[in-house]
PDB file of N, CA, C and O in Angstrom, chain B, residues numbered from 101:
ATOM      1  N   UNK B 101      83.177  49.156  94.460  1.00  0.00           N
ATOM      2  CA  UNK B 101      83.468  49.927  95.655  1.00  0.00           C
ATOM      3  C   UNK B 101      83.769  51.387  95.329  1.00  0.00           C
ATOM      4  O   UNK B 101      84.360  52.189  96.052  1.00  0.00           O
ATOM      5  N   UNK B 102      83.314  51.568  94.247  1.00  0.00           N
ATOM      6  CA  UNK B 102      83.631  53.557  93.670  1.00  0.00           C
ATOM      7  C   UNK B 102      82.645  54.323  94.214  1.00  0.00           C
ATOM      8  O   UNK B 102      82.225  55.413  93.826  1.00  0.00           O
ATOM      9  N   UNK B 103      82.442  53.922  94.780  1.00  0.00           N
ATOM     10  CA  UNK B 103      80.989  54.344  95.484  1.00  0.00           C
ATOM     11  C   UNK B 103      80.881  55.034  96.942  1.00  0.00           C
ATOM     12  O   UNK B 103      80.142  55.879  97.447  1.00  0.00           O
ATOM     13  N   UNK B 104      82.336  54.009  97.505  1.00  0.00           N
ATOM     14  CA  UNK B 104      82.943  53.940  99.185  1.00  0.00           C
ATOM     15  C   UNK B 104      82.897  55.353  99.814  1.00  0.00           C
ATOM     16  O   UNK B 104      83.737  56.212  99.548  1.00  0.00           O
ATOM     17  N   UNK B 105      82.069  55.502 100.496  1.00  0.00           N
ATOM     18  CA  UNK B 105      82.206  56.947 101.224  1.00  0.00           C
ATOM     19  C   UNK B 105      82.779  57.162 102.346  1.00  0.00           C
ATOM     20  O   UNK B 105      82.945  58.363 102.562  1.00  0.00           O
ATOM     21  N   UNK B 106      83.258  56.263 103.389  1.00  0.00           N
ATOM     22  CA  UNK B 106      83.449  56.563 104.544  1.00  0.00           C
ATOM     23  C   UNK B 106      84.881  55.136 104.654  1.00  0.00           C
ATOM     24  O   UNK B 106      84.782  53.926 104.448  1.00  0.00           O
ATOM     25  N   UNK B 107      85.707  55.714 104.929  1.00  0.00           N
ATOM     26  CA  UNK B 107      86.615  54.643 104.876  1.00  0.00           C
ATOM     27  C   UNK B 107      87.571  54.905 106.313  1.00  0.00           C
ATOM     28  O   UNK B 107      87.964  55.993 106.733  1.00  0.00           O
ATOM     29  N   UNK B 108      87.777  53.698 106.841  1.00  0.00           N
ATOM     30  CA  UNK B 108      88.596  53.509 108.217  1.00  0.00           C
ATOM     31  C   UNK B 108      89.694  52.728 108.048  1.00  0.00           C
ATOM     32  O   UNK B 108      89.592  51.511 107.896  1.00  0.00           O
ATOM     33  N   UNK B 109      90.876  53.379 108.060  1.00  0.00           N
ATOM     34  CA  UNK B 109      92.081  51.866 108.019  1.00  0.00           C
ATOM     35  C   UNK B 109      93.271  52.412 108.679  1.00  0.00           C
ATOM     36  O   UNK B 109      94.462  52.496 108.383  1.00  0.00           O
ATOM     37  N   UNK B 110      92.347  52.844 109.940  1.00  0.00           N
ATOM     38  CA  UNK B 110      93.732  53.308 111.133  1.00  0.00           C
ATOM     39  C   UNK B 110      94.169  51.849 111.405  1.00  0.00           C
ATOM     40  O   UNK B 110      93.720  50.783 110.983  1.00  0.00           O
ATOM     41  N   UNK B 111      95.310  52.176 112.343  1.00  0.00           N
ATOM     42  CA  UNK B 111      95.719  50.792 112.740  1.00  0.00           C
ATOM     43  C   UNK B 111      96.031  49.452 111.945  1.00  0.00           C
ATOM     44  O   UNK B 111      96.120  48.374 112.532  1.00  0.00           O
ATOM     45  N   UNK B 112      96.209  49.604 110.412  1.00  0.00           N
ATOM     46  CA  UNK B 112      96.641  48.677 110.224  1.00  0.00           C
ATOM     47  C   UNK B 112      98.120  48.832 109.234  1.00  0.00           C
ATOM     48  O   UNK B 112      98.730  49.901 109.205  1.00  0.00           O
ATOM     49  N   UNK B 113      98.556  47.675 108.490  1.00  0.00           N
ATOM     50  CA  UNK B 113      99.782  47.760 108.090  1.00  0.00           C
ATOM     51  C   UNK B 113      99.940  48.628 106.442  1.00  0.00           C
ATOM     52  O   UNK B 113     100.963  48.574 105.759  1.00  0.00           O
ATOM     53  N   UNK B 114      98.381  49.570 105.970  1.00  0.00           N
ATOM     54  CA  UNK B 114      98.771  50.323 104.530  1.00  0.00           C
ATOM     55  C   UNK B 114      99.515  51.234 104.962  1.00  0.00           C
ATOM     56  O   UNK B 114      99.131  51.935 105.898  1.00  0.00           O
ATOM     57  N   UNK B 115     100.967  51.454 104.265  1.00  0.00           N
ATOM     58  CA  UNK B 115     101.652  52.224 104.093  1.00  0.00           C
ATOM     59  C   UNK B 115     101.718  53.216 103.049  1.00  0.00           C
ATOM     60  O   UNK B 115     102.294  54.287 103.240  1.00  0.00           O
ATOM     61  N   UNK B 116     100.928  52.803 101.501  1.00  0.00           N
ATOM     62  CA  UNK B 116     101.010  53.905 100.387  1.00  0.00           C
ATOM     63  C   UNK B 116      99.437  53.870 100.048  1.00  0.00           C
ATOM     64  O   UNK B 116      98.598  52.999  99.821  1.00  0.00           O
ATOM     65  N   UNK B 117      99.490  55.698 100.159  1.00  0.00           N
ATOM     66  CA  UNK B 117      97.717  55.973  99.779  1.00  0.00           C
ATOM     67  C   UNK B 117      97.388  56.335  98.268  1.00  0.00           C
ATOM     68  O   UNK B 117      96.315  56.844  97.943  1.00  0.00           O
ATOM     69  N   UNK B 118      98.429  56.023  97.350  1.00  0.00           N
ATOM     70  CA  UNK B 118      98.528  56.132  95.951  1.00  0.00           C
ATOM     71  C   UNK B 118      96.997  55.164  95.415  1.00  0.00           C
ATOM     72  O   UNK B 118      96.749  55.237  94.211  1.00  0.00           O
ATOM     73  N   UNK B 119      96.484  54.707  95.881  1.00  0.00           N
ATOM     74  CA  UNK B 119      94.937  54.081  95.023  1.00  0.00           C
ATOM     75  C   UNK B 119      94.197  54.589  95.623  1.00  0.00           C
ATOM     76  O   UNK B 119      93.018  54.422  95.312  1.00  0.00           O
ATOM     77  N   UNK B 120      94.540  55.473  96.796  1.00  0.00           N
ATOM     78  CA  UNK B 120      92.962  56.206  97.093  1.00  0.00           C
ATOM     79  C   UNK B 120      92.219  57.271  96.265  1.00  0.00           C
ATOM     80  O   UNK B 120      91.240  57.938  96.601  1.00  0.00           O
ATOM     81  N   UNK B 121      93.079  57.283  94.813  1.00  0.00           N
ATOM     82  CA  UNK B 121      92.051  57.526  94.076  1.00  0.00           C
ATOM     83  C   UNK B 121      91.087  56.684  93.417  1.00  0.00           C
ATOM     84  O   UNK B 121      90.290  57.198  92.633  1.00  0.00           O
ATOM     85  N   UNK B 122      91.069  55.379  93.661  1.00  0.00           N
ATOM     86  CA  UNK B 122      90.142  54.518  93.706  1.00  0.00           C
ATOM     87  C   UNK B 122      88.549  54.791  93.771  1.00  0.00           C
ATOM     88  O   UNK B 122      87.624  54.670  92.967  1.00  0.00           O
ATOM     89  N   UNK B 123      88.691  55.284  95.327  1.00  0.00           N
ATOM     90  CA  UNK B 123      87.316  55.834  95.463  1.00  0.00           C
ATOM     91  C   UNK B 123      87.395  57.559  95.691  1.00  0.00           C
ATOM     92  O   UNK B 123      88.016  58.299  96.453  1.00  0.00           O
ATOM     93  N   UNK B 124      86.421  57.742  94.603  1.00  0.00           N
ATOM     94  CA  UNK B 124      86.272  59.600  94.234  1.00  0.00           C
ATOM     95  C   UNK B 124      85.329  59.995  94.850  1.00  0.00           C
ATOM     96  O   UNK B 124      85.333  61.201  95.095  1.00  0.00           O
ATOM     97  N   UNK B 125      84.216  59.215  95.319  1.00  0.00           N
ATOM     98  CA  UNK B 125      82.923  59.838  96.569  1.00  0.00           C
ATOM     99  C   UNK B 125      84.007  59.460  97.931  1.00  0.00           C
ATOM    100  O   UNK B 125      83.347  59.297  98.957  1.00  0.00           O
ATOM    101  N   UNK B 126      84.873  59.362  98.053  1.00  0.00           N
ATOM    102  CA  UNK B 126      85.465  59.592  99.796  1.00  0.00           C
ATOM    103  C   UNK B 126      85.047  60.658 100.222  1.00  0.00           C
ATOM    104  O   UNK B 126      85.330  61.790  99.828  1.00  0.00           O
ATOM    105  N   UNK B 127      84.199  60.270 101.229  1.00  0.00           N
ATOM    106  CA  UNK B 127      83.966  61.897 102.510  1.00  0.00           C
ATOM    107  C   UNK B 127      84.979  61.957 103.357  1.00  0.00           C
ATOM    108  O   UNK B 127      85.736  62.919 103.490  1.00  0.00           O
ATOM    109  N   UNK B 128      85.028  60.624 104.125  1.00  0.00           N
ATOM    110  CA  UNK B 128      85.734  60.582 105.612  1.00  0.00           C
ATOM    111  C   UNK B 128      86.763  59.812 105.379  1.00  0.00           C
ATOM    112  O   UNK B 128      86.832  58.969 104.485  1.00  0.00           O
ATOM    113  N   UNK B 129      87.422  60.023 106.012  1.00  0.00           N
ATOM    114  CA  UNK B 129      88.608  58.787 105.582  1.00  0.00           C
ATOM    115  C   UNK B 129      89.750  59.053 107.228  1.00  0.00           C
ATOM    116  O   UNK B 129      90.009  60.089 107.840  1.00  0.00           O
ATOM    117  N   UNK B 130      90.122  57.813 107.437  1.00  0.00           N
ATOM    118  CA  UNK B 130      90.548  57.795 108.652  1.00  0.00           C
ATOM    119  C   UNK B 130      91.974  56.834 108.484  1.00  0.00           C
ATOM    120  O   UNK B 130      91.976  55.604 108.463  1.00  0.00           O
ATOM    121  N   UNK B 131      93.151  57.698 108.375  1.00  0.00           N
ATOM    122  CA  UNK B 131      94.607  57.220 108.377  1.00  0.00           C
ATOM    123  C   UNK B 131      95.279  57.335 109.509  1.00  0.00           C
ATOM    124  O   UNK B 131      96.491  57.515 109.396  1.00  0.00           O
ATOM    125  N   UNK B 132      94.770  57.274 110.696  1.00  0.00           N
ATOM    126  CA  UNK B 132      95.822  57.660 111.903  1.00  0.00           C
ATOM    127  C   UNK B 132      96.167  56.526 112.389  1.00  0.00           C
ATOM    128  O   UNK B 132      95.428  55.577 112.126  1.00  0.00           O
ATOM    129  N   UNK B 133      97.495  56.262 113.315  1.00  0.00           N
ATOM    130  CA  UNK B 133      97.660  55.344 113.380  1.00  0.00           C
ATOM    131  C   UNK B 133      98.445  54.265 113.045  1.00  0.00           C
ATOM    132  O   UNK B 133      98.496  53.197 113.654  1.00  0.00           O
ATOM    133  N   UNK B 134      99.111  54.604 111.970  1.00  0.00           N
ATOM    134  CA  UNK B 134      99.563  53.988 110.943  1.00  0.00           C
ATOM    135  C   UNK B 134     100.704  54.122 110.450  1.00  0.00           C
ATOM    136  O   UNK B 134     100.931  54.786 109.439  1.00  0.00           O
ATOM    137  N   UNK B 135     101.790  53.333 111.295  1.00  0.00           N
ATOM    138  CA  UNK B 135     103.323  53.184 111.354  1.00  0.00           C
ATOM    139  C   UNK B 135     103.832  53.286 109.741  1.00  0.00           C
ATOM    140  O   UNK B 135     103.533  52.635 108.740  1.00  0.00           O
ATOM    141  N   UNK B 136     104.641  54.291 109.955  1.00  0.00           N
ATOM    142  CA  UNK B 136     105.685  54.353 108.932  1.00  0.00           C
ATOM    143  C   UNK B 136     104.929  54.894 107.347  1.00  0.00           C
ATOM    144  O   UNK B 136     105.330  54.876 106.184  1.00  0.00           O
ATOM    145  N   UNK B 137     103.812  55.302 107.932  1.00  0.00           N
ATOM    146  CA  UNK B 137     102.868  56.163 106.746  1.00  0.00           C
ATOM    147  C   UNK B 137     103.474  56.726 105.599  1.00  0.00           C
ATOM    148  O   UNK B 137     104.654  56.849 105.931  1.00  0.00           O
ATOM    149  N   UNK B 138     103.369  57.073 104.627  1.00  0.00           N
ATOM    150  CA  UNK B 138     103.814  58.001 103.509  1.00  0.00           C
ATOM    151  C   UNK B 138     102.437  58.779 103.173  1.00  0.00           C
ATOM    152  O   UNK B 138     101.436  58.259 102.680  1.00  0.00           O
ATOM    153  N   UNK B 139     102.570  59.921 103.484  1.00  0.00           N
ATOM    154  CA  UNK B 139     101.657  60.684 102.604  1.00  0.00           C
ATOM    155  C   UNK B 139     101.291  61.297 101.409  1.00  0.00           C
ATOM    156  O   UNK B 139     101.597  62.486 101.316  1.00  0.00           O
ATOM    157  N   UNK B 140     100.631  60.710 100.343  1.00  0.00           N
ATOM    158  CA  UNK B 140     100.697  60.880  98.967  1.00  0.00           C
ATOM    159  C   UNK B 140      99.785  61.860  98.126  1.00  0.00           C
ATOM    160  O   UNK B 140      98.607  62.115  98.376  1.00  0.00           O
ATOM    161  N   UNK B 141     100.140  62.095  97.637  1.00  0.00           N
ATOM    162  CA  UNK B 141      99.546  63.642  97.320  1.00  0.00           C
ATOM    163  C   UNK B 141      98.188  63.569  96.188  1.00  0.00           C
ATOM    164  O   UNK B 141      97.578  64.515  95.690  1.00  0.00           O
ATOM    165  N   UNK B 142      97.957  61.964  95.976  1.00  0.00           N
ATOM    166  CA  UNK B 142      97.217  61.535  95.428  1.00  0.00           C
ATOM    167  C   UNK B 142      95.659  62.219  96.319  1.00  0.00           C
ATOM    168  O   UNK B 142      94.655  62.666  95.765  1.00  0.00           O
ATOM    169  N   UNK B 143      95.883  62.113  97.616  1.00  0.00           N
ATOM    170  CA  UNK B 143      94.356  62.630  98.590  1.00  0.00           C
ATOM    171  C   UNK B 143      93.824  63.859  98.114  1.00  0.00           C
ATOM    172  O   UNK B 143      92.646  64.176  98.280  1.00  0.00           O
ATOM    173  N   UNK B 144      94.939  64.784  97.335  1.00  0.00           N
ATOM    174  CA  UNK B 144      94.278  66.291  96.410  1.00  0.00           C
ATOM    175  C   UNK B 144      93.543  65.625  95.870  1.00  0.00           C
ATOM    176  O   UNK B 144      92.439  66.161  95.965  1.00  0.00           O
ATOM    177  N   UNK B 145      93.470  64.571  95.235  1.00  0.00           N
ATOM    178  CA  UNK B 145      91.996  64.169  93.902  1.00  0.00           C
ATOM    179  C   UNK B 145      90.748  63.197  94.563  1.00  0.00           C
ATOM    180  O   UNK B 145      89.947  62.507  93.932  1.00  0.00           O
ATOM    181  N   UNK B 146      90.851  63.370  96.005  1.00  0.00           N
ATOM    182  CA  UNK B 146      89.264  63.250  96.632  1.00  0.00           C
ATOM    183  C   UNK B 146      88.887  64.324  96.739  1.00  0.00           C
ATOM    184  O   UNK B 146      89.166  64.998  97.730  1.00  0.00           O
ATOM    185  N   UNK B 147      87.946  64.894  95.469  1.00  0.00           N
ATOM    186  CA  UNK B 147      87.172  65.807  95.598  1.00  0.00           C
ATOM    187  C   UNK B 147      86.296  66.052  96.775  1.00  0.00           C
ATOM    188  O   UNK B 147      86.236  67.076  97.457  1.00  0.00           O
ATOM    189  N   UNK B 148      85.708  65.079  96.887  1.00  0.00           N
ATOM    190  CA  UNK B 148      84.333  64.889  97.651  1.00  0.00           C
ATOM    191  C   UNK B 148      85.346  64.998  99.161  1.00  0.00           C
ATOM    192  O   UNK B 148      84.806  65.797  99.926  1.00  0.00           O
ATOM    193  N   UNK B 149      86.230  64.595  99.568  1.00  0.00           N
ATOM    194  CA  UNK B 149      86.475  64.443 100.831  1.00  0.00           C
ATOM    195  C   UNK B 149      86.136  65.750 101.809  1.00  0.00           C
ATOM    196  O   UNK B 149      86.176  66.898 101.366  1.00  0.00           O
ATOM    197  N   UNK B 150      85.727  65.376 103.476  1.00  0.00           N
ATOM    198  CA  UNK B 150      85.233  66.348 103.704  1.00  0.00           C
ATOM    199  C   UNK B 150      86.231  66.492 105.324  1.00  0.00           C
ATOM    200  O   UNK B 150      86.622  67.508 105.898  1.00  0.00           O
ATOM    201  N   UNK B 151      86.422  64.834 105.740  1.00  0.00           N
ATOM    202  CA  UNK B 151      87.276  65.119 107.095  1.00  0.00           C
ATOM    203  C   UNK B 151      88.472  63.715 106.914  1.00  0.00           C
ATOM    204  O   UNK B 151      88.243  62.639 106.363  1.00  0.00           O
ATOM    205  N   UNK B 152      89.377  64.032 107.378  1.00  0.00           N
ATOM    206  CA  UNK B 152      90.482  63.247 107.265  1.00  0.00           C
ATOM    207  C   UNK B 152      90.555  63.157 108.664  1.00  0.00           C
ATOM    208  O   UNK B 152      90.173  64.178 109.236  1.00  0.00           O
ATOM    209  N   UNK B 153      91.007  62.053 109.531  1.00  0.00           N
ATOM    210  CA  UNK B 153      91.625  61.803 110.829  1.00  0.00           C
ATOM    211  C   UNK B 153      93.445  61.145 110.408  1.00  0.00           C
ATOM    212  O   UNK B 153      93.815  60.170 109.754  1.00  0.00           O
ATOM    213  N   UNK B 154      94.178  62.190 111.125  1.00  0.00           N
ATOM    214  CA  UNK B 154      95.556  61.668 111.073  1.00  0.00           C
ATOM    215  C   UNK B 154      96.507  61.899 112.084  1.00  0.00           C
ATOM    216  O   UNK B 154      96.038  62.648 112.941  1.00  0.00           O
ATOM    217  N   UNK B 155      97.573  61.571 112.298  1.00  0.00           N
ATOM    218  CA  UNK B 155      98.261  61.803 112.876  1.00  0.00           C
ATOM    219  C   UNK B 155      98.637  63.581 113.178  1.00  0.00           C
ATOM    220  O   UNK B 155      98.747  64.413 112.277  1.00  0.00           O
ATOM    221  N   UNK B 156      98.743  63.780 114.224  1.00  0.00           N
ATOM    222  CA  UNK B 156      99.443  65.014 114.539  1.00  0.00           C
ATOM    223  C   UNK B 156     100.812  65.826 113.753  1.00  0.00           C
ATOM    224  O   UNK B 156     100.871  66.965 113.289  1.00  0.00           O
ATOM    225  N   UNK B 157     101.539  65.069 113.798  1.00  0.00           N
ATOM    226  CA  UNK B 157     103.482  64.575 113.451  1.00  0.00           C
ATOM    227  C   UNK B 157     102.988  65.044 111.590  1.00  0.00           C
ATOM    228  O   UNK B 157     104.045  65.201 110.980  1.00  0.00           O
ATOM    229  N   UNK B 158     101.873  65.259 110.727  1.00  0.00           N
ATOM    230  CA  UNK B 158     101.442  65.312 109.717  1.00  0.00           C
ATOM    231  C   UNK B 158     101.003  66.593 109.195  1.00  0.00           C
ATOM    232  O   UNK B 158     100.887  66.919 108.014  1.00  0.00           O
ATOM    233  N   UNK B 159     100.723  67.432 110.486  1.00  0.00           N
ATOM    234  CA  UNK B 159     100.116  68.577 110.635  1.00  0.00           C
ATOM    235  C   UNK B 159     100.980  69.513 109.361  1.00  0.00           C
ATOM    236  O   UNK B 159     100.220  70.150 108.632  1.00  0.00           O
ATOM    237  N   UNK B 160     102.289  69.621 109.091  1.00  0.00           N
ATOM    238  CA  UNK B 160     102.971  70.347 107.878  1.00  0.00           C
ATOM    239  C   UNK B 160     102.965  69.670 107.154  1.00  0.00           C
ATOM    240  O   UNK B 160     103.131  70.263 106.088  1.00  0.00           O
ATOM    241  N   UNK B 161     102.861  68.614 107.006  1.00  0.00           N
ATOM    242  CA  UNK B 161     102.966  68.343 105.772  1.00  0.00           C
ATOM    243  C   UNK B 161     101.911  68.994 104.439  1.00  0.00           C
ATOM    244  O   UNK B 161     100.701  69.212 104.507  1.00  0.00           O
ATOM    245  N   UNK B 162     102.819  69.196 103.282  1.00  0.00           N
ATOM    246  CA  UNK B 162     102.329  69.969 102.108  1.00  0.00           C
ATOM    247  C   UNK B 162     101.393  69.574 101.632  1.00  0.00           C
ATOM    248  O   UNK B 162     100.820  70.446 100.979  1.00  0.00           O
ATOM    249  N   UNK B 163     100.697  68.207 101.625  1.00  0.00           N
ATOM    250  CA  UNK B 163      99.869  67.510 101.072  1.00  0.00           C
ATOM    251  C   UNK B 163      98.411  67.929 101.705  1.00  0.00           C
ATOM    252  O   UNK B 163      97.343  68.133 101.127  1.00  0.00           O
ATOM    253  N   UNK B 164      98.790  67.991 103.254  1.00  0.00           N
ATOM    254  CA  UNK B 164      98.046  67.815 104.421  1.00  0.00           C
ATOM    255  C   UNK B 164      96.880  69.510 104.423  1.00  0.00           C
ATOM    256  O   UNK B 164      95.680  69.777 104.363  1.00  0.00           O
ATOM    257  N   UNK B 165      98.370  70.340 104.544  1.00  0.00           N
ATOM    258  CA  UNK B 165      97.894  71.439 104.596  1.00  0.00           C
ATOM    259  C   UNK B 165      97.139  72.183 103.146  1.00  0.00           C
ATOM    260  O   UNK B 165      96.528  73.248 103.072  1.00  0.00           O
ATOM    261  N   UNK B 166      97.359  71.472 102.390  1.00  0.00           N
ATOM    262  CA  UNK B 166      96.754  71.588 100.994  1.00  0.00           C
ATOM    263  C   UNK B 166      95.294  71.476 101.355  1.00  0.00           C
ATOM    264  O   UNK B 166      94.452  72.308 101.018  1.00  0.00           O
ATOM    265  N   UNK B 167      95.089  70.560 101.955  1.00  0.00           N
ATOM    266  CA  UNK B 167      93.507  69.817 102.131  1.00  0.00           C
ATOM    267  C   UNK B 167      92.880  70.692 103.103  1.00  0.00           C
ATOM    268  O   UNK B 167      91.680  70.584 103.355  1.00  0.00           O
ATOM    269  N   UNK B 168      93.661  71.595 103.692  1.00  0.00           N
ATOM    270  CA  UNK B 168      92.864  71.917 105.202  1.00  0.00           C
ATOM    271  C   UNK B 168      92.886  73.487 104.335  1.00  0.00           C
ATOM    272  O   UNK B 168      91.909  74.235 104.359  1.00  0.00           O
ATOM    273  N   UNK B 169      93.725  73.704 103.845  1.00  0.00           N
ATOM    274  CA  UNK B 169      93.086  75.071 102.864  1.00  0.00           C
ATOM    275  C   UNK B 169      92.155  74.800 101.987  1.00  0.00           C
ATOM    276  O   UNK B 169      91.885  75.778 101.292  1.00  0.00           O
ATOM    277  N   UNK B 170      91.328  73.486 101.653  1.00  0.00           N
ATOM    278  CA  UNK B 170      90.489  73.435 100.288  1.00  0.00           C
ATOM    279  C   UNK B 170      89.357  73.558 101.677  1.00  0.00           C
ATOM    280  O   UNK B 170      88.421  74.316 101.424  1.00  0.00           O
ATOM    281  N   UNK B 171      89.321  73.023 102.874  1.00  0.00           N
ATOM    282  CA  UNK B 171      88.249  73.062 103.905  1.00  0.00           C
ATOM    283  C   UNK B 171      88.038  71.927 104.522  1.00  0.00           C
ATOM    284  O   UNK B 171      87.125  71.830 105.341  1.00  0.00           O
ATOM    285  N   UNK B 172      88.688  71.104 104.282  1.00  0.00           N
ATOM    286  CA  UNK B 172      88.618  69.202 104.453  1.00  0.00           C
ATOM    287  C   UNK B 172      88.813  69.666 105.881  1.00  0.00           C
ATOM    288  O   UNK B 172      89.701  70.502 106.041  1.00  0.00           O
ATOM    289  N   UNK B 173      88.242  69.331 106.778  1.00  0.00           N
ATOM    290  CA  UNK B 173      88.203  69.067 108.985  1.00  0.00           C
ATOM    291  C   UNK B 173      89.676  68.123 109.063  1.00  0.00           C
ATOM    292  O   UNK B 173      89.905  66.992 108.636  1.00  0.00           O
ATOM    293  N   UNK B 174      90.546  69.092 109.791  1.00  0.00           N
ATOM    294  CA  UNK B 174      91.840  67.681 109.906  1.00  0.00           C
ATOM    295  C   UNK B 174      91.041  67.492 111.623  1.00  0.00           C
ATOM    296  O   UNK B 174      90.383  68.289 112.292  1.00  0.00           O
ATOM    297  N   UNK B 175      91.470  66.095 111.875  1.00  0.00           N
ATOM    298  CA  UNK B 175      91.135  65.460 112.941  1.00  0.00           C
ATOM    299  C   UNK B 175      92.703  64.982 113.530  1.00  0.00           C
ATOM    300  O   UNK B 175      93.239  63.953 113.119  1.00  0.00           O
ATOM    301  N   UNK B 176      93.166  65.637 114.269  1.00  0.00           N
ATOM    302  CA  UNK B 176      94.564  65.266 114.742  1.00  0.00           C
ATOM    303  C   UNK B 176      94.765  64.496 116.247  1.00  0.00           C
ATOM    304  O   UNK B 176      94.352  64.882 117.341  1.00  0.00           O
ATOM    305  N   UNK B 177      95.689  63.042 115.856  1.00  0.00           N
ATOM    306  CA  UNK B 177      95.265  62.150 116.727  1.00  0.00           C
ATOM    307  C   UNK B 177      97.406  62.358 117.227  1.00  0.00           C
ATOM    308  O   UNK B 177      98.443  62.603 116.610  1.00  0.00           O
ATOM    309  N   UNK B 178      96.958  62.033 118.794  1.00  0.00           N
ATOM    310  CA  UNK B 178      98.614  61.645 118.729  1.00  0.00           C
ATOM    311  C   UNK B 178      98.987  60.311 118.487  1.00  0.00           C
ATOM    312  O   UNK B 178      98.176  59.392 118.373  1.00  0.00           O
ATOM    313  N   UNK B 179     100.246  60.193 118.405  1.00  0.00           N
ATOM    314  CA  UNK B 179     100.687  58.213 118.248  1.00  0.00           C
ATOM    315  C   UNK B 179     101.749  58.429 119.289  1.00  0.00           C
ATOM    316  O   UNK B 179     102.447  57.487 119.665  1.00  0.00           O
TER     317      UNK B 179
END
């Protein structure tokens, strides 16, 4: 699955994104949704990533805004 380009796992119960360096071709990746989230700073090492969908409430965060200065599309959802 190193391969995984497009990944969806709003709405369910992952709370830590620490193996999403797992997959290094991530384009899209879709975390909104998703009670009691931690945002891990591990998402700097999806190179390839190109749009993230997340929560609004995320918008400062340091991790977040890291990504939206490299050019990554934030997609901001409310909860």
């Amino acid at each position: 699955m190193t391969g995984l380009q497009v990944l969806d796992i709003s709405h369910t119960r992952i709370r830590n994104l620490s193996n999403i360096v797992k997959y290094p071709k991530l384009t899209a990746l879709d975390i909104s949704h998703i009670e009691g989230l931690s945002i891990s700073q591990h998402l700097i090492w999806c190179r390839d990533l190109r749009s993230l969908t997340i929560s609004e409430k995320f918008k400062d965060n340091p991790t977040i805004r890291a990504l939206a200065n490299r050019g990554v599309i934030m997609i901001y959802t409310n909860e």
